[in-house]
N, C-alpha and C positions, 0 to 999 in steps of 0.2 A: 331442581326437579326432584320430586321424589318418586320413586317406581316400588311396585311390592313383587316378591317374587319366592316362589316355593323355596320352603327350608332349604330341603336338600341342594337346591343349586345354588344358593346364599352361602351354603358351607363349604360347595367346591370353589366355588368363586374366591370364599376370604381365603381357602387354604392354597388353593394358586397361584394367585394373583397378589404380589405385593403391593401395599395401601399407596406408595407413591405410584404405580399404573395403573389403580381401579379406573380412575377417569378415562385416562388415555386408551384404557380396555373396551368401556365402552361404549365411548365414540365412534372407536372403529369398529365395532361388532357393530353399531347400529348402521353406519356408513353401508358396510359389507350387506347386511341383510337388502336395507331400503336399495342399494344397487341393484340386487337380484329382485328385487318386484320389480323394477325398472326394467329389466333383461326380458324378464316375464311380460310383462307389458307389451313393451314393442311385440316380441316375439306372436303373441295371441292377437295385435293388429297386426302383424305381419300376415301369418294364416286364414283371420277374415278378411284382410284384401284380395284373397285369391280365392274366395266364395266368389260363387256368379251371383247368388241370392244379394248376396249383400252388394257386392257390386252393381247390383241391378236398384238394389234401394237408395242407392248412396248416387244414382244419376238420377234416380225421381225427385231425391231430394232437393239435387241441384238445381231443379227446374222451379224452385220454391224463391222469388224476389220479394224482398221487402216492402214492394209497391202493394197497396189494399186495391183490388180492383176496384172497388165504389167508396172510398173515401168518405167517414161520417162530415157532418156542415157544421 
């Protein structure tokens, strides 16, 4: 993969990160971040489960079956 990224962090990066962890670096920094939208996620389903609004859309929904009431012939 290749990624591009502002000078000035390319230059903290090479200056503190030795070339045998760059990889290992950023695996886990991408690991770390993608977890925390994950945290994020749940957490903002979390919060809309406890809307009545939505709560109230998500049982209309429910009432929605796959059957077509008049079936094309």
């Amino acid at each position: 993969m290749t990624f591009s990224v502002p000078e000035p962090l390319a230059v903290q990066f090479l200056r503190r990160i030795a070339s045998r962890d760059r990889s290992r670096f950023v695996s886990e920094a991408l690991a770390a971040r993608l977890e925390e939208r994950d945290v994020a996620l749940i957490r903002a389903c979390e919060i809309a489960n406890q809307d009545l609004d939505v709560v109230k859309i998500e049982r209309e929904f429910d009432g929605i079956t796959d059957e077509m009431a008049e079936p094309w012939r």
